[in-house]
C-alpha positions as a Markdown table, in Angstrom:
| # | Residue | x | y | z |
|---|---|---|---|---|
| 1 | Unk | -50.3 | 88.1 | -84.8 |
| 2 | Unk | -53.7 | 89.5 | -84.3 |
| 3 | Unk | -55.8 | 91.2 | -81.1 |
| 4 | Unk | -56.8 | 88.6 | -79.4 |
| 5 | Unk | -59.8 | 90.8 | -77.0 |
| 6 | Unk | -60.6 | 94.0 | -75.8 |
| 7 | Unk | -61.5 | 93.7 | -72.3 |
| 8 | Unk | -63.7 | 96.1 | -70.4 |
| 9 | Unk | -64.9 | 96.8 | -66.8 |
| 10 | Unk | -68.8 | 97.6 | -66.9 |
| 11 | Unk | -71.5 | 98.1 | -63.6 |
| 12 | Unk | -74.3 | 97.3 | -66.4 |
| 13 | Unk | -72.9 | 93.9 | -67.5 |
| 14 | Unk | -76.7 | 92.9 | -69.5 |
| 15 | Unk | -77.2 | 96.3 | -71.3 |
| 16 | Unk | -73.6 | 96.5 | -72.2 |
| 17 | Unk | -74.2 | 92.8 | -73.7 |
| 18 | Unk | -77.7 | 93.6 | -75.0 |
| 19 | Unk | -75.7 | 97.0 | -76.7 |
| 20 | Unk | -72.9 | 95.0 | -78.7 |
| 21 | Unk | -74.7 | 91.8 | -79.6 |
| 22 | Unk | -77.7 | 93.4 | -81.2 |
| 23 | Unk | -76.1 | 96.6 | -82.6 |
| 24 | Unk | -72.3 | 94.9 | -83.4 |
| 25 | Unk | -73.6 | 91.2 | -84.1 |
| 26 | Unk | -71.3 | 89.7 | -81.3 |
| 27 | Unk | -72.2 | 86.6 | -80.2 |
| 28 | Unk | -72.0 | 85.5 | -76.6 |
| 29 | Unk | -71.1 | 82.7 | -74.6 |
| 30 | Unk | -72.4 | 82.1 | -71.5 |
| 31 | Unk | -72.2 | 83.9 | -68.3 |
| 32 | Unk | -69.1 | 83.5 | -66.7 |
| 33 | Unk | -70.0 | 83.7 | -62.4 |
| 34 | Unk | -66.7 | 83.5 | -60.0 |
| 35 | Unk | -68.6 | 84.2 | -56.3 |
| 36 | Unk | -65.4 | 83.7 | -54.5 |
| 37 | Unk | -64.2 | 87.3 | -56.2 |
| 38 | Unk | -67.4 | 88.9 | -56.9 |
| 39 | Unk | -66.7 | 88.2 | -61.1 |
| 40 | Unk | -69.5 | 88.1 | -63.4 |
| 41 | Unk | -68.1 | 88.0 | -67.6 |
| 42 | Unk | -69.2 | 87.7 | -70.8 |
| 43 | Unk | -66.8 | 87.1 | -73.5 |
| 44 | Unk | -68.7 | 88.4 | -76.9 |
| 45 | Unk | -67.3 | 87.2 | -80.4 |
| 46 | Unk | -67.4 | 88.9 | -83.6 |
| 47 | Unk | -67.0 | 87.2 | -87.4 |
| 48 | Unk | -63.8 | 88.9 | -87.7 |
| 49 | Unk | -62.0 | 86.8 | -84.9 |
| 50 | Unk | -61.3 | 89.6 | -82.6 |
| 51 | Unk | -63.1 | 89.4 | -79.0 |
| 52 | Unk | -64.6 | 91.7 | -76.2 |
| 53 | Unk | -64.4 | 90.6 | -72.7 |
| 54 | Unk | -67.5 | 91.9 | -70.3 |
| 55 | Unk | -66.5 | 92.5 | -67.0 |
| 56 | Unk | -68.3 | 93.1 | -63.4 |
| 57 | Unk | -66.8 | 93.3 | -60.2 |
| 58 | Unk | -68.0 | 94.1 | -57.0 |
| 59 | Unk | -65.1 | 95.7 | -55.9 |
| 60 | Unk | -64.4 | 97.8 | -59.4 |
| 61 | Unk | -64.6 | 101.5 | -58.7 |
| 62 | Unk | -67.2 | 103.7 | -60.9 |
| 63 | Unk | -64.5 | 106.5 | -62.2 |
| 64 | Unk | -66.4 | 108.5 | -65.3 |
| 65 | Unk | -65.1 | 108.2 | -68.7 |
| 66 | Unk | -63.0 | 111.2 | -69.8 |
| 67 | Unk | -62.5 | 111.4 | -73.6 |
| 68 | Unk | -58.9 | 112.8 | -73.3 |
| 69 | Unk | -57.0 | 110.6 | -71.0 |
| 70 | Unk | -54.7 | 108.2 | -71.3 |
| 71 | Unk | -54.8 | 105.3 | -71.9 |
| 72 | Unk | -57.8 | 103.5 | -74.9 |
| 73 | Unk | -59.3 | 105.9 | -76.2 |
| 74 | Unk | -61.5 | 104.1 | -78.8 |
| 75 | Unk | -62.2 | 101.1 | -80.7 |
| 76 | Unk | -63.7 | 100.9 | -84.1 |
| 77 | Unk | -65.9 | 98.4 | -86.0 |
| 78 | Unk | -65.5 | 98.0 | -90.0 |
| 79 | Unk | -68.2 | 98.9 | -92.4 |
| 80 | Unk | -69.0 | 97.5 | -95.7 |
| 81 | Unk | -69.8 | 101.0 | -97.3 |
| 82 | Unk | -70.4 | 104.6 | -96.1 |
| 83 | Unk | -74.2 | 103.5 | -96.6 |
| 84 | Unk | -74.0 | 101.0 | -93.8 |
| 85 | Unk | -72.1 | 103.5 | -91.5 |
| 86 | Unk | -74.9 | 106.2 | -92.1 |
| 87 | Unk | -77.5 | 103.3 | -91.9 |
| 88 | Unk | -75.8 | 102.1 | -88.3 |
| 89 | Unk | -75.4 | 105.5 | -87.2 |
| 90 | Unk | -78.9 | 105.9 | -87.6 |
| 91 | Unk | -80.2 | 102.9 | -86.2 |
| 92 | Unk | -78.1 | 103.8 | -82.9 |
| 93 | Unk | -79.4 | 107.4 | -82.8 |
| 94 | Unk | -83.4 | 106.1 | -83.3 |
| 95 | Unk | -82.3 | 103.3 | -80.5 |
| 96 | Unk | -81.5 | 106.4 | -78.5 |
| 97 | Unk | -77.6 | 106.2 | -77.7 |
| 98 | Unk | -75.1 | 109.2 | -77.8 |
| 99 | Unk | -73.6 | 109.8 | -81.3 |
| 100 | Unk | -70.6 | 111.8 | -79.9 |
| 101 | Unk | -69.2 | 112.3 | -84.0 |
| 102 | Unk | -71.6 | 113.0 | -86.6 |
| 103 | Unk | -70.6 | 110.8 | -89.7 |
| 104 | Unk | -67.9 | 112.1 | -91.9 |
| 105 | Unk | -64.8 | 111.8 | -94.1 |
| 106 | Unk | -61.6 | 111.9 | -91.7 |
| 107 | Unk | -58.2 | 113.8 | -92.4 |
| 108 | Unk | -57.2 | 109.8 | -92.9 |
| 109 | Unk | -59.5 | 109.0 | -95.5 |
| 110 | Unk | -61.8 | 106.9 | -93.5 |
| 111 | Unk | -65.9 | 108.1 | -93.5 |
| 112 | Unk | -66.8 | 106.9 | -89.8 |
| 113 | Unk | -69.1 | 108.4 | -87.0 |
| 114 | Unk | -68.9 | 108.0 | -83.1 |
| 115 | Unk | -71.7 | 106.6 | -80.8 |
| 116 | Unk | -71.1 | 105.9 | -76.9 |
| 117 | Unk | -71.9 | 102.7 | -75.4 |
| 118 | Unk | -74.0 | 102.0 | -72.3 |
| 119 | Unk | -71.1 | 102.9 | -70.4 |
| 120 | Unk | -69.6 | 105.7 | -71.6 |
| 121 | Unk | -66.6 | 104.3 | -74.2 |
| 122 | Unk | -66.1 | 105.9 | -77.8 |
| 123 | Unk | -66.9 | 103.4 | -80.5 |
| 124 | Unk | -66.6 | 104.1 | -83.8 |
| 125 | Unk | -68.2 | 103.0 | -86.9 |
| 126 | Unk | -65.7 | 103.1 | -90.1 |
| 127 | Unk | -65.8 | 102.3 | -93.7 |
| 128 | Unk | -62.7 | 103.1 | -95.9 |
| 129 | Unk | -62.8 | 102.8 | -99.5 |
């Protein structure tokens, strides 16, 4: 058994596309338009087989993302090296987005830093020897 998606609700549907298919490599189908119930979707797949689900509504409220609530927290992409963590790190910081952790070696062994997407949500960038 394996994650199948991650789904999440976005009011910036084309930078939050823009965000994980130039910086994460996801690749994206089509968009997905459902008038009847205000639904625009992208569903953005990455090498490893796991997907992310884009998702605008017109009817979604806009409730800030707190970082300790219930509910996901995070989700983290896998690095080849510490190298290509500091390198990505980098590239997002230069590209102007919010590194929220500065890279470094976890009390779990894992070297990994935190940047925030267009929206908000804690991704994290993780290599572990």
């Amino acid at each position: 058994m394996r994650i199948h998606h991650i789904a999440i609700w976005t009011f910036r549907l084309e930078e939050m596309k823009e965000f994980y298919t130039c910086y994460f490599n996801g690749s994206s189908n089509e968009k997905y338009i459902n008038p009847q119930k205000g639904l625009e979707s992208y569903f953005l797949h990455f090498d490893e087989g796991t997907d992310l689900e884009l998702m605008s509504r017109t009817d979604i409220q806009n409730t800030p993302i707190e970082e300790n609530r219930l509910g996901l927290t995070h989700f983290a992409f896998a690095f080849d090296s510490q190298k290509a963590v500091l390198r990505q790190t980098e590239r997002l910081r230069t590209a102007g987005y919010t590194i929220a952790g500065e890279p470094r070696t976890s009390g779990d062994g894992y070297f990994e830093s935190v940047v925030l997407d267009p929206d908000g949500n804690r991704i994290e960038c993780v290599f572990r020897a």
